[in-house]
N, CA, C and O atoms as CSV, one atom per row, in Angstrom:
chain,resi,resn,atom,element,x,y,z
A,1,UNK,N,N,8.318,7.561,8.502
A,1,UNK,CA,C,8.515,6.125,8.509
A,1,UNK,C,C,7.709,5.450,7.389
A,1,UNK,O,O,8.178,4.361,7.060
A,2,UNK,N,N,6.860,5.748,6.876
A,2,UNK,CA,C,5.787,5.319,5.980
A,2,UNK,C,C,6.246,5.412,5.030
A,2,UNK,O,O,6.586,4.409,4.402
A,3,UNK,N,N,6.456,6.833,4.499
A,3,UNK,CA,C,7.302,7.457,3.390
A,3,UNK,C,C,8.113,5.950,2.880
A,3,UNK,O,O,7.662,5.149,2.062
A,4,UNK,N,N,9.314,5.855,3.562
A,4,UNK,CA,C,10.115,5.187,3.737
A,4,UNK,C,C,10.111,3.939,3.477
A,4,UNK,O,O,10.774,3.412,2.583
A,5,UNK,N,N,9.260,3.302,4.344
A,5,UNK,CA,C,8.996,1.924,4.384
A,5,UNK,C,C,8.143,1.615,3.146
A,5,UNK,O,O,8.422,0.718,2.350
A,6,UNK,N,N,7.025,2.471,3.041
A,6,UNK,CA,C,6.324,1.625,1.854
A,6,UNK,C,C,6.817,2.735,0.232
A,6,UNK,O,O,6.209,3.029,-0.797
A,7,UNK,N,N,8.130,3.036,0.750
A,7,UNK,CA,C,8.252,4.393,-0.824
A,7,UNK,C,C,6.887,4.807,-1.531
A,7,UNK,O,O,6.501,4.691,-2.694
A,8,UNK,N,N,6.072,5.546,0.073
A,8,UNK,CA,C,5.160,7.052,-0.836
A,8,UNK,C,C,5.932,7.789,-0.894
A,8,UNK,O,O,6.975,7.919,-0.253
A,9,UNK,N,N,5.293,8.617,-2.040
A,9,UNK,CA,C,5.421,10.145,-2.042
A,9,UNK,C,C,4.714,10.960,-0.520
A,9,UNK,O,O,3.752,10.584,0.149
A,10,UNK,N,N,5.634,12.216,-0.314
A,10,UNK,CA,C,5.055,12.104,1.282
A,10,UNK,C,C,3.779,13.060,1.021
A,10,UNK,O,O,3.383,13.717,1.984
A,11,UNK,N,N,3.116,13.181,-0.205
A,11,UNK,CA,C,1.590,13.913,-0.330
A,11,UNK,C,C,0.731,12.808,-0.051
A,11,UNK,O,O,-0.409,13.167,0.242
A,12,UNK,N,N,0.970,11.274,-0.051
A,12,UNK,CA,C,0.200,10.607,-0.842
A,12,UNK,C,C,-0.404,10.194,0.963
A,12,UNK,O,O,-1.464,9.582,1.088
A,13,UNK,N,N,0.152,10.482,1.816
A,13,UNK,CA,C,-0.610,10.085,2.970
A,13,UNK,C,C,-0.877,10.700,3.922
A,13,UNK,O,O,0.152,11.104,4.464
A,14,UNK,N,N,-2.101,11.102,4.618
A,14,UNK,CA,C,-2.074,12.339,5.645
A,14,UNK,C,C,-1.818,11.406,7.253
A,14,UNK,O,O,-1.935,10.181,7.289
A,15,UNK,N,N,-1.558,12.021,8.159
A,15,UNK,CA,C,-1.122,11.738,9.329
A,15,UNK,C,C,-1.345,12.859,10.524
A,15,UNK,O,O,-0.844,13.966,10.719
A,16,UNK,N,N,-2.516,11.915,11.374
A,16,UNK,CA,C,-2.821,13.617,12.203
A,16,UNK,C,C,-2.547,12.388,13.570
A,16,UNK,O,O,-2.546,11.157,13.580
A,17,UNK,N,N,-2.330,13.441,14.643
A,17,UNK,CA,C,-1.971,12.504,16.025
A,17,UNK,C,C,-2.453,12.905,16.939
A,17,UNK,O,O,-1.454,13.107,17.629
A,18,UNK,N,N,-3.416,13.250,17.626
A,18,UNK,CA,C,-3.501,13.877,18.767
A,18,UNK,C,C,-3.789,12.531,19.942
A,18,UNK,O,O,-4.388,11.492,19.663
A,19,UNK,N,N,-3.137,12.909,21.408
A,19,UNK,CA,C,-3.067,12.540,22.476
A,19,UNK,C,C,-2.998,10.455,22.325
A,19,UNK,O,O,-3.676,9.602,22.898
A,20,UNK,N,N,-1.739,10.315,21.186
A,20,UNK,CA,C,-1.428,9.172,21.228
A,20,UNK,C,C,-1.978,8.071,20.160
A,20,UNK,O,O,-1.593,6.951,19.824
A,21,UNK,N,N,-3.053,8.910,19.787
A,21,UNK,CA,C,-4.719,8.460,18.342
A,21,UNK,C,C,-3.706,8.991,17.336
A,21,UNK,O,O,-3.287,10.145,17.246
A,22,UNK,N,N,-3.276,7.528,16.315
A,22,UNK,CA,C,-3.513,8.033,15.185
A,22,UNK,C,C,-4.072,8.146,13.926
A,22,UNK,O,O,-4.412,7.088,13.398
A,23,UNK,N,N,-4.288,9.400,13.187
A,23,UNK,CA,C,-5.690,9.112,12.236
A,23,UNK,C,C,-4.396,9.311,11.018
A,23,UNK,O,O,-3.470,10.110,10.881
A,24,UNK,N,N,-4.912,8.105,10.241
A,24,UNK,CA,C,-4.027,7.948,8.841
A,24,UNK,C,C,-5.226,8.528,7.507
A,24,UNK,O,O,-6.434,8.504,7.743
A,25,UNK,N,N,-4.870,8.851,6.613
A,25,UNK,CA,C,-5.650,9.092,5.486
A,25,UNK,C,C,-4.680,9.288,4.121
A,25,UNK,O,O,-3.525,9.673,3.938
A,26,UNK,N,N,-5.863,8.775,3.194
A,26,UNK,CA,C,-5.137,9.123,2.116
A,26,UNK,C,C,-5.571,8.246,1.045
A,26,UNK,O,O,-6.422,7.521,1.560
A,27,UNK,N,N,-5.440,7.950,-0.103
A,27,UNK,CA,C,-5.453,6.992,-0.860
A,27,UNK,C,C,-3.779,6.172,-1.177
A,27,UNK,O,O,-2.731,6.804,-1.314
A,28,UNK,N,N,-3.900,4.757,-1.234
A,28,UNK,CA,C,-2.882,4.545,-1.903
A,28,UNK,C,C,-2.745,3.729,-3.160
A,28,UNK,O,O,-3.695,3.644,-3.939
A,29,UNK,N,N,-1.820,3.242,-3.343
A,29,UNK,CA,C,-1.518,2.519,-4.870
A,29,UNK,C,C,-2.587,1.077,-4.812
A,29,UNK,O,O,-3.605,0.666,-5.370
A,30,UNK,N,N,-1.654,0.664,-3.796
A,30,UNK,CA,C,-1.965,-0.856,-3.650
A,30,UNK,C,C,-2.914,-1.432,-2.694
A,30,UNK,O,O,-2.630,-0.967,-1.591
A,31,UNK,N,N,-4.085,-2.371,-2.597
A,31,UNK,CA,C,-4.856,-1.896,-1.453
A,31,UNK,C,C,-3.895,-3.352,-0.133
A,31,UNK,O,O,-4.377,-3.393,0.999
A,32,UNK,N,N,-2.889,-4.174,-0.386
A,32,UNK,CA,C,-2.258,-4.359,0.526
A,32,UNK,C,C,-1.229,-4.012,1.857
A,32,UNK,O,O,-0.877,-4.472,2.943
A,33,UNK,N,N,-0.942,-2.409,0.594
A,33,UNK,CA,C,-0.902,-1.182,1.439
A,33,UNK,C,C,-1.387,-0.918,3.201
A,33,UNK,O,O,-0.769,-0.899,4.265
A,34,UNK,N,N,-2.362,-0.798,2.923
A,34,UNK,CA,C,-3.525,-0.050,3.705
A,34,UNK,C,C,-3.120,-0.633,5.259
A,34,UNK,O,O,-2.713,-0.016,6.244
A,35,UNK,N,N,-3.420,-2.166,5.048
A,35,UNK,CA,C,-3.345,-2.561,6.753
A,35,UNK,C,C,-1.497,-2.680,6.724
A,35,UNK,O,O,-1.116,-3.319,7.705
A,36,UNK,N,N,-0.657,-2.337,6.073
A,36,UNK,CA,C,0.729,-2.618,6.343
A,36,UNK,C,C,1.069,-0.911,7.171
A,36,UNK,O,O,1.740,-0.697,8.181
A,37,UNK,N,N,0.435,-0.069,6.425
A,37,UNK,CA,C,0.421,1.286,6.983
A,37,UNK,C,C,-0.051,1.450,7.949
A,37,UNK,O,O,0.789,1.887,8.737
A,38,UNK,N,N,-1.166,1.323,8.460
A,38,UNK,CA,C,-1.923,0.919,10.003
A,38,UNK,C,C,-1.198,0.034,11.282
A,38,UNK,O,O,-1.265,0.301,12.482
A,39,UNK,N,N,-0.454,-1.156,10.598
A,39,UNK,CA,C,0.300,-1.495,11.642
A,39,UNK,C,C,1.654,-1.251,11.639
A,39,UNK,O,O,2.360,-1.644,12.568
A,40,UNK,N,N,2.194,-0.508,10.485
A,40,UNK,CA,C,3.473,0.682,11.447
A,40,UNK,C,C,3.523,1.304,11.816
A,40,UNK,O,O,4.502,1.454,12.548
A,41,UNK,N,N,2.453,2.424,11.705
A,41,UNK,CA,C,2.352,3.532,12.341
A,41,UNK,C,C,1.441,3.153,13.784
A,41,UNK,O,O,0.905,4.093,14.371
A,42,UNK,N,N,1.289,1.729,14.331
A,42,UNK,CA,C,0.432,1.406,15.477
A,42,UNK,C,C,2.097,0.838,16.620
A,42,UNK,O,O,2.203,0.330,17.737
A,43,UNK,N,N,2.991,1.237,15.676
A,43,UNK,CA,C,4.465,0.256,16.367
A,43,UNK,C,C,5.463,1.584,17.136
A,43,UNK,O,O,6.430,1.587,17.899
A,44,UNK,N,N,4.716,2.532,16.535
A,44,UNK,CA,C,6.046,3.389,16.821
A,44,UNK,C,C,5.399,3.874,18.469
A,44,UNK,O,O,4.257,3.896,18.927
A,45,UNK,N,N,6.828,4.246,19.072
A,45,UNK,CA,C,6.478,4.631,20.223
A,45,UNK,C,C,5.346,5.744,20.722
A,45,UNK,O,O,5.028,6.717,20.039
A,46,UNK,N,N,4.824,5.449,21.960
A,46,UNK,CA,C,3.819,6.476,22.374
A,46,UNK,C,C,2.380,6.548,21.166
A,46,UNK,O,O,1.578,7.458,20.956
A,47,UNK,N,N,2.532,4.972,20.459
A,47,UNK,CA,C,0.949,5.054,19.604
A,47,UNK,C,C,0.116,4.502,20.384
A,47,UNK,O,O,0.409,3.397,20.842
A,48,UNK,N,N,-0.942,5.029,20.682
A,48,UNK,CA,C,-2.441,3.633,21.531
A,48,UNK,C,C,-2.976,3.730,20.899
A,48,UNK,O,O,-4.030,3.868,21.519
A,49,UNK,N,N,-3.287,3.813,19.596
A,49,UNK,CA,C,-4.196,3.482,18.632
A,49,UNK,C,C,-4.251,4.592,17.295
A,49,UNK,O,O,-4.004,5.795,17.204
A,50,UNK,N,N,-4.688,3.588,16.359
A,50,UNK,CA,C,-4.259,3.972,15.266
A,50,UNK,C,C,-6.104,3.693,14.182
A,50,UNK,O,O,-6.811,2.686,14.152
A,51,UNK,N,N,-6.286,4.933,13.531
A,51,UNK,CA,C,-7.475,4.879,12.928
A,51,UNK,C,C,-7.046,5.154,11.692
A,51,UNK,O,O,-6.307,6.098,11.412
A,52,UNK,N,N,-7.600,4.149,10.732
A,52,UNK,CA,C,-7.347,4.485,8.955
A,52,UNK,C,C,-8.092,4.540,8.485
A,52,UNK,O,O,-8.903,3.613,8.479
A,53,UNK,N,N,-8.259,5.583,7.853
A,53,UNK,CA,C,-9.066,6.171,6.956
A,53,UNK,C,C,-8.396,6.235,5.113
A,53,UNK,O,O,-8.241,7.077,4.229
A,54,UNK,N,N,-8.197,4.908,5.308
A,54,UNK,CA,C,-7.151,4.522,4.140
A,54,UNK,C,C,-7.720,4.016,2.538
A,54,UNK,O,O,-8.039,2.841,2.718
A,55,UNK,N,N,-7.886,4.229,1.638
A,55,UNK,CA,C,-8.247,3.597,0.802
A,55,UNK,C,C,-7.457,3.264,-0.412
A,55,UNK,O,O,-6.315,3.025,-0.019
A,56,UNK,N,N,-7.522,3.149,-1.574
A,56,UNK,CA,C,-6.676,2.419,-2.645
A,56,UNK,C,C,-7.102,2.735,-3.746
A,56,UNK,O,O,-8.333,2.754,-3.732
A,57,UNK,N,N,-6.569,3.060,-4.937
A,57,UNK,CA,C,-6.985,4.318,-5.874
A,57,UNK,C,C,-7.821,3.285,-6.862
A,57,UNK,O,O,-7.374,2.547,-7.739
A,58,UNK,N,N,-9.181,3.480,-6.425
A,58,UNK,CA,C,-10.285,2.899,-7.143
A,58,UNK,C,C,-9.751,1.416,-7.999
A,58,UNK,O,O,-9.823,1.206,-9.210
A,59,UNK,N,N,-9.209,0.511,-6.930
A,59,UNK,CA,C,-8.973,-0.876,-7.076
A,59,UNK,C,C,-7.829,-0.822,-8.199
A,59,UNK,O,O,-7.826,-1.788,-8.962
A,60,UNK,N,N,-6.516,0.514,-8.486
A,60,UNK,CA,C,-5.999,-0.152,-9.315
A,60,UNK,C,C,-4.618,-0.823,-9.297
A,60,UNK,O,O,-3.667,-0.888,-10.077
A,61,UNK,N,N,-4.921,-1.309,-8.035
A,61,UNK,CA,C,-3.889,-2.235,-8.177
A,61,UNK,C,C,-4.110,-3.571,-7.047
A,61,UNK,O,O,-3.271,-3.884,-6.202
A,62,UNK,N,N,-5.121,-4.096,-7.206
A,62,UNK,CA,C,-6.009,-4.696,-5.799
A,62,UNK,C,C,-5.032,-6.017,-5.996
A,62,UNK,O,O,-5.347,-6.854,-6.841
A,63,UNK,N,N,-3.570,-6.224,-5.016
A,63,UNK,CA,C,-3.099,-6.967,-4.787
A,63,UNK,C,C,-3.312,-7.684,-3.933
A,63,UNK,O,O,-2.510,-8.616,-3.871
A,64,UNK,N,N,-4.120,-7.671,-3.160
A,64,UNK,CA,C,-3.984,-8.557,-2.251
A,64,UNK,C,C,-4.612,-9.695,-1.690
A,64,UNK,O,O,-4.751,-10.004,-0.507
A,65,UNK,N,N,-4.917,-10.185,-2.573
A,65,UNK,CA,C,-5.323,-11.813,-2.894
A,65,UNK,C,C,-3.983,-12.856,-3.518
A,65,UNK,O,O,-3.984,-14.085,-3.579
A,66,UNK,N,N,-2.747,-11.774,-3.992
A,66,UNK,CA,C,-1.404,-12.258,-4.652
A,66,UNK,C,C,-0.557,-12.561,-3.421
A,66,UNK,O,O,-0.030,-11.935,-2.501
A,67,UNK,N,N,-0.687,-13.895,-3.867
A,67,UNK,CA,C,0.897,-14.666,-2.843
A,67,UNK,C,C,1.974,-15.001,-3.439
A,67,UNK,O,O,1.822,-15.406,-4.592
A,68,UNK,N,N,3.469,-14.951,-2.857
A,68,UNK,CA,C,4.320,-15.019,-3.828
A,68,UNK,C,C,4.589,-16.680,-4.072
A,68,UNK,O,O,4.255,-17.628,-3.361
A,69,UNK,N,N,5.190,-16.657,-5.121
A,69,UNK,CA,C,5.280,-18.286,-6.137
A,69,UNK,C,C,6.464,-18.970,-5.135
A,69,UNK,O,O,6.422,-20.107,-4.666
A,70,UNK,N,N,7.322,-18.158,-4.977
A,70,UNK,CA,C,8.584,-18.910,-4.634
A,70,UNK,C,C,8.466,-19.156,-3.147
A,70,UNK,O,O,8.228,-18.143,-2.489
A,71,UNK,N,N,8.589,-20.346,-2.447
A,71,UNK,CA,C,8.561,-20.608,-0.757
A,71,UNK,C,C,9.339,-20.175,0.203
A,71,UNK,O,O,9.146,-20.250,1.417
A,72,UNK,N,N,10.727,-19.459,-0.689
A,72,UNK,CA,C,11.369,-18.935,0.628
A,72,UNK,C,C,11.279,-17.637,0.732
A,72,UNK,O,O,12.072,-16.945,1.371
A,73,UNK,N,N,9.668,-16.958,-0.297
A,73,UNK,CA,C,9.330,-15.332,0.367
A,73,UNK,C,C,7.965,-15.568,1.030
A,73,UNK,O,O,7.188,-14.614,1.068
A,74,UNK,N,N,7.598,-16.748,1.556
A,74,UNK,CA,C,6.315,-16.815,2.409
A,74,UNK,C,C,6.830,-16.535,3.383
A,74,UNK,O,O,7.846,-17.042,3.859
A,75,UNK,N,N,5.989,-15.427,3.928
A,75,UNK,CA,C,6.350,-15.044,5.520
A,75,UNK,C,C,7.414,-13.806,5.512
A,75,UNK,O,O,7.813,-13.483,6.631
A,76,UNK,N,N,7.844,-13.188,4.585
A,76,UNK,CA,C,9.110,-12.463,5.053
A,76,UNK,C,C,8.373,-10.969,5.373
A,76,UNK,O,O,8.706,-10.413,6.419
A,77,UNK,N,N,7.747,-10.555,4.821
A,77,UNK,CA,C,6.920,-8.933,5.867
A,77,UNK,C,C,6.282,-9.264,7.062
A,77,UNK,O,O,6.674,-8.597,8.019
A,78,UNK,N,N,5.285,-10.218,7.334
A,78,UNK,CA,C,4.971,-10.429,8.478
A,78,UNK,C,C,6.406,-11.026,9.636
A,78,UNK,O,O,6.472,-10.573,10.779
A,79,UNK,N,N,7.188,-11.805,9.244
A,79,UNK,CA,C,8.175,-11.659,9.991
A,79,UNK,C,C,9.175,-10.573,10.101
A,79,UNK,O,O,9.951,-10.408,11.042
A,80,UNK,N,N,9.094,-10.024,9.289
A,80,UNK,CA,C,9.837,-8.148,9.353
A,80,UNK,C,C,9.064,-7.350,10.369
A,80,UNK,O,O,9.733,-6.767,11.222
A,81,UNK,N,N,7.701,-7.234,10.405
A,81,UNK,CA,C,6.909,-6.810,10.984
A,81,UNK,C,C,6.618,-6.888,12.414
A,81,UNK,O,O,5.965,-6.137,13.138
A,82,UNK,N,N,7.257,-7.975,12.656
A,82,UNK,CA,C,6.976,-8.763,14.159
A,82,UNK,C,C,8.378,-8.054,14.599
A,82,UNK,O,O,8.432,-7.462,15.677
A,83,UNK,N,N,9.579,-8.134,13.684
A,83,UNK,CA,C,10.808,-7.324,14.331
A,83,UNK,C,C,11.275,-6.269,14.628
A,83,UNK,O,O,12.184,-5.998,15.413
A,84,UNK,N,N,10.175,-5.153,13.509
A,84,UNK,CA,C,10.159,-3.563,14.142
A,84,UNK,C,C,9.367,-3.789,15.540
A,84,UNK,O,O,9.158,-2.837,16.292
């Protein structure tokens, strides 16, 4: 689902699960990434919790202070998000 949703490569993120815990790892691109990965993989069925061990490849691409310009893309992942 990760793969997918945020188009990694499927090396670029580890995923271990035991008894419902899941532990995410990995580095990624973007560090807005990080908590978008944490709360999909906290959505899918049979998760009670989700631990990231996530980081972002030495700030190079530290988006996430960037909001978009145009007003009718405020809100559209967090309202995607609320619908998975």
């Amino acid at each position: 689902m990760l793969v997918r949703t945020l188009w990694l490569a499927p090396h670029t993120i580890g995923v271990r699960v035991q008894d419902g815990v899941v532990t995410l790892t990995g580095e990624l691109r973007r560090r807005s990434e990080v908590p978008i990965a944490v709360r999909l993989a906290g959505r899918v069925d049979g998760v009670v919790s989700v631990t990231g061990h996530l980081g972002h490849l030495g700030h190079q691409e530290d988006d996430a202070h960037l909001r978009p310009t145009e007003q009718a893309l405020h809100g559209i992942t967090e309202e995607w998000l609320r619908k998975t």
